[in-house]
C-alpha positions as CSV (number, residue, x, y, z in Angstrom):
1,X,-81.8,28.2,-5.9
2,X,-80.7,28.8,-9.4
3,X,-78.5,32.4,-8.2
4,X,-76.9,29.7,-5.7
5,X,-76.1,27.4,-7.6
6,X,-74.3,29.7,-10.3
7,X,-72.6,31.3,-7.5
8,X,-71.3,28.0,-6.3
9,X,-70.4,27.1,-9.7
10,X,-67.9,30.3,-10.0
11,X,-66.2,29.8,-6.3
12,X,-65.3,26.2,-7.9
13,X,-63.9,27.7,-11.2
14,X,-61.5,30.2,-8.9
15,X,-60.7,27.8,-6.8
16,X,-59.4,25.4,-9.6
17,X,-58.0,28.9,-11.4
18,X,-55.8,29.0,-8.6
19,X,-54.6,26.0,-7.4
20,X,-53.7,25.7,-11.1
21,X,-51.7,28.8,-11.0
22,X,-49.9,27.6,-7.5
23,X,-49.1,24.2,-9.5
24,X,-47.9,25.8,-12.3
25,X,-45.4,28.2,-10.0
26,X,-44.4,24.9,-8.2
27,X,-43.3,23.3,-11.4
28,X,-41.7,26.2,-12.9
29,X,-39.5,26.5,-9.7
30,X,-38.2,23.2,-9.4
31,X,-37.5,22.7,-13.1
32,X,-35.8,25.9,-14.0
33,X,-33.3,25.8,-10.8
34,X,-29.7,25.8,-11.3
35,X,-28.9,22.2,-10.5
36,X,-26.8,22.1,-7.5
37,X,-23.8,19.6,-6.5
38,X,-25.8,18.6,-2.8
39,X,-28.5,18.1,-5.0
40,X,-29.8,14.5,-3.1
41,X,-30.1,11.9,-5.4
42,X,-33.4,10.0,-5.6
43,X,-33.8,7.1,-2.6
44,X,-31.7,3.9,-3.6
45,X,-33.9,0.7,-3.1
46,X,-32.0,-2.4,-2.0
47,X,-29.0,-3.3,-4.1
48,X,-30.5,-5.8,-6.5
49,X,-27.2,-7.7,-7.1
50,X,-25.9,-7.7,-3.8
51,X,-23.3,-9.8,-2.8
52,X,-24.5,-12.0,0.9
53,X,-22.6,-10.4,3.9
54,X,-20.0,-12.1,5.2
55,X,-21.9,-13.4,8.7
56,X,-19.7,-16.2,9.7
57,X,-15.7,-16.6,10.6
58,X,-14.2,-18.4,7.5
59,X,-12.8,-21.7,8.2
60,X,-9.1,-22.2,8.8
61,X,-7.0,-21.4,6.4
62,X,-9.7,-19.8,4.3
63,X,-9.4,-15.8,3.6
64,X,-10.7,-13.7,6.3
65,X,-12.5,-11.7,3.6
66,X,-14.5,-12.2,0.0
67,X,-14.5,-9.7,-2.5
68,X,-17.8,-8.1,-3.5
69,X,-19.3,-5.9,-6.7
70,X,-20.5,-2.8,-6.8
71,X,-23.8,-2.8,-8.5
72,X,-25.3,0.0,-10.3
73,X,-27.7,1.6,-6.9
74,X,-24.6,1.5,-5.1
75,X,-22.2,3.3,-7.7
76,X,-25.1,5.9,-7.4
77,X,-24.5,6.4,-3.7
78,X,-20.8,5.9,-4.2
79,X,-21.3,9.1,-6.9
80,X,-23.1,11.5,-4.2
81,X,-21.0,10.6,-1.1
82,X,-17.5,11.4,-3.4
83,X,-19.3,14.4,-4.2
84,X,-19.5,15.9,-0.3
85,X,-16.4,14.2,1.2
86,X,-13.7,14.8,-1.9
87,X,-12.7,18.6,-1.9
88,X,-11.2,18.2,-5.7
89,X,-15.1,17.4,-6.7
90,X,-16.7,20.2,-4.5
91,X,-14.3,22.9,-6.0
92,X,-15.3,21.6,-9.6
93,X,-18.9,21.1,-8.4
94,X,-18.5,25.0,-7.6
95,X,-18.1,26.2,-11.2
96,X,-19.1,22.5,-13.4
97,X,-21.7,20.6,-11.9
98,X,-22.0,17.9,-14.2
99,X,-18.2,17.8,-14.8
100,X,-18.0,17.0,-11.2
101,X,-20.4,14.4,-11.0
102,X,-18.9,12.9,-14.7
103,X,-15.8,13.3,-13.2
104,X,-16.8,11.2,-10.3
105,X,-18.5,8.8,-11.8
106,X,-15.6,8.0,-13.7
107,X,-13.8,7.7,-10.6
108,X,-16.1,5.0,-9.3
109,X,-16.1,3.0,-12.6
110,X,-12.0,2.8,-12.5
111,X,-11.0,3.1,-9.1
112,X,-13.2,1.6,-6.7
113,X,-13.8,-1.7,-4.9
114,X,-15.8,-3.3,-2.1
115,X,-15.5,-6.3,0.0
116,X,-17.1,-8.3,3.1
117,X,-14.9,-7.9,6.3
118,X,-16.3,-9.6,9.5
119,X,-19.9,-9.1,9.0
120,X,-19.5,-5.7,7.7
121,X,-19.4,-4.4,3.7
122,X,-16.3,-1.9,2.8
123,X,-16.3,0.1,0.0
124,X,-13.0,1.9,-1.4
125,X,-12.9,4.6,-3.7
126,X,-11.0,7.8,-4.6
127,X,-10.8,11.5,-6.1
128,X,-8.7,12.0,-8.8
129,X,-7.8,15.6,-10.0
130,X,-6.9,14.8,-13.5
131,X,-2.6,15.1,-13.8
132,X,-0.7,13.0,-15.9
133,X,0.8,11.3,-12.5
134,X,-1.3,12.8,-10.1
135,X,-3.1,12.9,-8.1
136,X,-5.7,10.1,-6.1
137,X,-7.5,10.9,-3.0
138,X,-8.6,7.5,-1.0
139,X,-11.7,7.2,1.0
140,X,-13.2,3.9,2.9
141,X,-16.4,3.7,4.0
142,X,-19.1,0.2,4.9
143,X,-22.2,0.2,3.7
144,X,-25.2,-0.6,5.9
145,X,-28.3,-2.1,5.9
146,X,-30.1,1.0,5.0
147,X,-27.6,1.8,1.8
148,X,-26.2,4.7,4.1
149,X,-22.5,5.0,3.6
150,X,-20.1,5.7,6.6
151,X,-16.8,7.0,6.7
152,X,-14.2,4.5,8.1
153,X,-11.9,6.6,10.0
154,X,-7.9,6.3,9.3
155,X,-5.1,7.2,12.1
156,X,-3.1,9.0,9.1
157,X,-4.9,10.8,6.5
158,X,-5.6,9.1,3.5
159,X,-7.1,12.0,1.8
160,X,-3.9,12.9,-1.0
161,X,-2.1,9.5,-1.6
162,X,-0.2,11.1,-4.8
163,X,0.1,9.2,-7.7
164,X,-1.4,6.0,-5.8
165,X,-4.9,4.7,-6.8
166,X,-7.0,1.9,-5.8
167,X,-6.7,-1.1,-7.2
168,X,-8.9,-4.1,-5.8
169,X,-8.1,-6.9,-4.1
170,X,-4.2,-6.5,-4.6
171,X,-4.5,-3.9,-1.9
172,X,-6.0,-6.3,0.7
173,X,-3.1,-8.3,2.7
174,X,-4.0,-10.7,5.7
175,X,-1.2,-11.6,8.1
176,X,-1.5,-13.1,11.6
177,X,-5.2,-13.6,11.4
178,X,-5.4,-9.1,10.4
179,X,-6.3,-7.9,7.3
180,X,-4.5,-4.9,5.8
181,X,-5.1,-2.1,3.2
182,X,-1.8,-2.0,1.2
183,X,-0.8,1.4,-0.8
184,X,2.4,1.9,-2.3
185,X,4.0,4.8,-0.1
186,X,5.0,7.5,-3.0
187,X,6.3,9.7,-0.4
188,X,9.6,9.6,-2.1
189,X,7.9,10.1,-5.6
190,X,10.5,12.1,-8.0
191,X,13.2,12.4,-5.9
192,X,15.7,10.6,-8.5
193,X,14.1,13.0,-11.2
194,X,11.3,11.2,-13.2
195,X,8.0,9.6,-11.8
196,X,9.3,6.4,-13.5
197,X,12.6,5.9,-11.4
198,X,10.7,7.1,-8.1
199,X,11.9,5.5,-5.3
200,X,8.5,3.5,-3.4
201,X,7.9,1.0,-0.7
202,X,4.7,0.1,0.8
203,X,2.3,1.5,3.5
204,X,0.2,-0.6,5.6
205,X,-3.1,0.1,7.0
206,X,-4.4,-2.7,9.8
207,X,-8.9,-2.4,9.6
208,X,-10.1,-3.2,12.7
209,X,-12.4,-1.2,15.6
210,X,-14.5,0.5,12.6
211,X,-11.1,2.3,11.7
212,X,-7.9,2.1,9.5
213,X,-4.6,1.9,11.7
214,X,-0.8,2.7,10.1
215,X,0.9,-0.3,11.1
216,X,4.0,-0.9,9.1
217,X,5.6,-2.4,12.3
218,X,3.6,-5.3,11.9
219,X,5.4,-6.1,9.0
220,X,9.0,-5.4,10.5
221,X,10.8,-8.7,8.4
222,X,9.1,-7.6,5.1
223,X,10.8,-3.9,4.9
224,X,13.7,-5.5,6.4
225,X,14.3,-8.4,3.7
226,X,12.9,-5.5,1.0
227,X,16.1,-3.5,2.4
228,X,18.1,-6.1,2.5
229,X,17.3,-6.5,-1.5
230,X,18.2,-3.0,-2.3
231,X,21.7,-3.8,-1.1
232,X,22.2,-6.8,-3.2
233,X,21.3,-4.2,-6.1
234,X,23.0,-1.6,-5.4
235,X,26.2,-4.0,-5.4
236,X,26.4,-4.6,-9.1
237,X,26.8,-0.8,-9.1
238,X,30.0,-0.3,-7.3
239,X,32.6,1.1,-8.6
240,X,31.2,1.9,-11.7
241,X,31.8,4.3,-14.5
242,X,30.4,5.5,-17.2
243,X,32.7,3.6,-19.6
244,X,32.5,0.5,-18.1
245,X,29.0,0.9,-17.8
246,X,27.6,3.1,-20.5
247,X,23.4,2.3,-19.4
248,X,21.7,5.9,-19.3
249,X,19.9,4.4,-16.7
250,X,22.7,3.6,-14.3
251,X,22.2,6.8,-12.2
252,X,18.5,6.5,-11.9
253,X,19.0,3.1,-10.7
254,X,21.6,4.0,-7.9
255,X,19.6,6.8,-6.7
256,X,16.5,4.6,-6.5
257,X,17.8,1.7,-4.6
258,X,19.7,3.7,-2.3
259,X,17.0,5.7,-1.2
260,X,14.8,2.6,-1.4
261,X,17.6,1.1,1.2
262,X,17.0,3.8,3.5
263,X,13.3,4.0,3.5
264,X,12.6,0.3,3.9
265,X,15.0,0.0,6.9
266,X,13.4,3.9,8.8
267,X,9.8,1.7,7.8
268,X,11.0,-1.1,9.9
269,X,11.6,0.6,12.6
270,X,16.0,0.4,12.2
271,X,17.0,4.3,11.7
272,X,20.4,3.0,13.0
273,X,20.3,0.5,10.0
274,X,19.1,3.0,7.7
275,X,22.2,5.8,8.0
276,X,24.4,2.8,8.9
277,X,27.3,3.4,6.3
278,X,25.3,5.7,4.3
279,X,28.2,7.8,3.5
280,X,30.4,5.4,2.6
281,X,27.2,4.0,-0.1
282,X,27.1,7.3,-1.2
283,X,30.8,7.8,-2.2
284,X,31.0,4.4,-4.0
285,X,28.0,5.8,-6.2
286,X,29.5,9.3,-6.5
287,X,31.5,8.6,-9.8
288,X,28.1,8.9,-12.1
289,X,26.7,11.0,-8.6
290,X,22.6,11.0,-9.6
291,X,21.7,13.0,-6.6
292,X,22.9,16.2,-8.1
293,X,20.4,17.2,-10.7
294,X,20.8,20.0,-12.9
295,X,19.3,22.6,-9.5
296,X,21.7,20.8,-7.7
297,X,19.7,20.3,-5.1
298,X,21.9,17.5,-3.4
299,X,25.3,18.4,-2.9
300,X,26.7,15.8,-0.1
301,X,25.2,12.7,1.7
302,X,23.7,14.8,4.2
303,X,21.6,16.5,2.5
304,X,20.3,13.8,1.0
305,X,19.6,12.3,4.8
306,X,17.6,15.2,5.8
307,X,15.0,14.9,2.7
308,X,14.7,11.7,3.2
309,X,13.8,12.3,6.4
310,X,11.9,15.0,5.6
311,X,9.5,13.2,2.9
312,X,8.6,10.3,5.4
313,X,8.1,12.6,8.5
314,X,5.0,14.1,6.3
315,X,1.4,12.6,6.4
């Protein structure tokens, strides 16, 4: 009995000799892997400062939406999902992991915002690659029960807005019972020379179906009046010179409103209104002419037509 028991006594010593080693290898592996940027993030437990979901129709004349935070868990998820969707944090993920995920972090601190939408929870965020100007990537998604986040489709891509970011509820605009995602449109952005004197107008995004629709047509009368605005500017600039008028800003002006004028009115749907004495415009301006920079890239009215053109055709 004695020889039995000793012998039993080893087989337990191996047996723990080797399960040890096994643990140890385990270990070793997991915490000496190069950390990688699809690394999952540990499971997110319910939001603990959660904002109620929206599960009734407001009353009338009440918005159609409240605005919600983003709690800590949730910047967390916000964190891993920029870093799958957004190509500017992959590529950096590729090379600097944790520059990537600071990077997005950072992101999600500044530039993001989430609201209650007809019983659903939307979150907006973007990528931003770093510029001086430039440039913010948007992405929508809604939040579900399970803390899963889900892309919210958009009819035009949303993906490289330029110099646009996010800013909270001033981007949310309800009209006709709708509610709206509002981005300044920086389609036109340098075209009089300097990001400061850009030309810009707006862009309207209608959220309905699970899905973000471009409907500027919706709001026809605003580009319109917005158009209609430009003109009255641009009047004070008639006839002009550069003695009568010695502001260094003069041609930066012109050139912004009168592209402005054009762009507003092709937004409204009224191309006929938007080339509708252009070349007459253009030669009342032409005295201090600010469409002809030092490359000289605009030499008459028409060419100034077809970029416009041009810029807006592009997604």
């Amino acid at each position: 009995m004695g020889r039995k028991a000793k012998n039993k006594s080893h087989a337990g010593f191996y047996l723990i000799v080797i399960l040890g080693a096994a643990g140890l290898g385990l270990y070793w592996q997991f915490f000496s892997a190069e950390k990688k940027l699809d690394q999952p993030l540990p499971s997110v437990e319910v939001p603990r400062k959660e904002a109620p979901v929206v599960k009734t129709p407001p009353k009338t004349g009440e918005k159609t939406y409240s605005m919600a935070g983003l709690n800590d868990d949730i910047k967390k998820l916000l964190v891993a999902k920029l870093l799958s969707v957004s190509p500017v944090y992959r590529e950096l993920g590729l090379s600097a992991v944790d520059e990537a995920r600071a990077a997005a972090s950072e992101t999600v601190d500044n530039y993001s915002f989430a609201f209650d939408y007809r019983g659903s929870r939307y979150i907006v965020s973007a990528d931003y690659t770093g510029g001086e100007h430039c440039c913010f990537g948007w992405y929508a998604f809604t939040l579900d029960a399970q803390n899963i986040l889900n892309p919210v489709l958009s009819t035009v891509s949303m993906a490289d807005m330029g110099n646009v970011y996010p800013e909270g509820e001033e981007n949310l605009v309800e009209k006709d019972g709708n509610l709206y995602l509002k981005l300044a449109d920086d389609r036109l952005m340098y075209f009089c020379g300097s990001f400061q004197d850009s030309p810009m107008i707006y862009r309207y995004f209608q959220l309905a179906d699970g899905k973000l629709t471009e409907k500027n047509q919706d709001f026809k009368s605003e580009f319109i009046q917005a158009a209609q605005k430009n003109e009255l500017d641009l009047e004070k600039y008639y006839n002009t010179s550069k003695n009568s008028y010695p502001d260094t800003d003069l041609p930066a002006a012109r050139c912004r409103y009168f592209a402005e004028r054009a762009a507003n009115y092709l937004a409204a749907g009224e191309s006929d209104k938007a080339w509708e004495g252009f070349d007459a415009l253009y030669a009342k301006l032409a005295p201090m002419n600010p469409y002809r920079p030092a490359d000289a890239r605009f030499s008459t009215p028409q060419e100034i037509k077809t970029d416009i053109q041009g810029r807006l055709k592009g997604e």
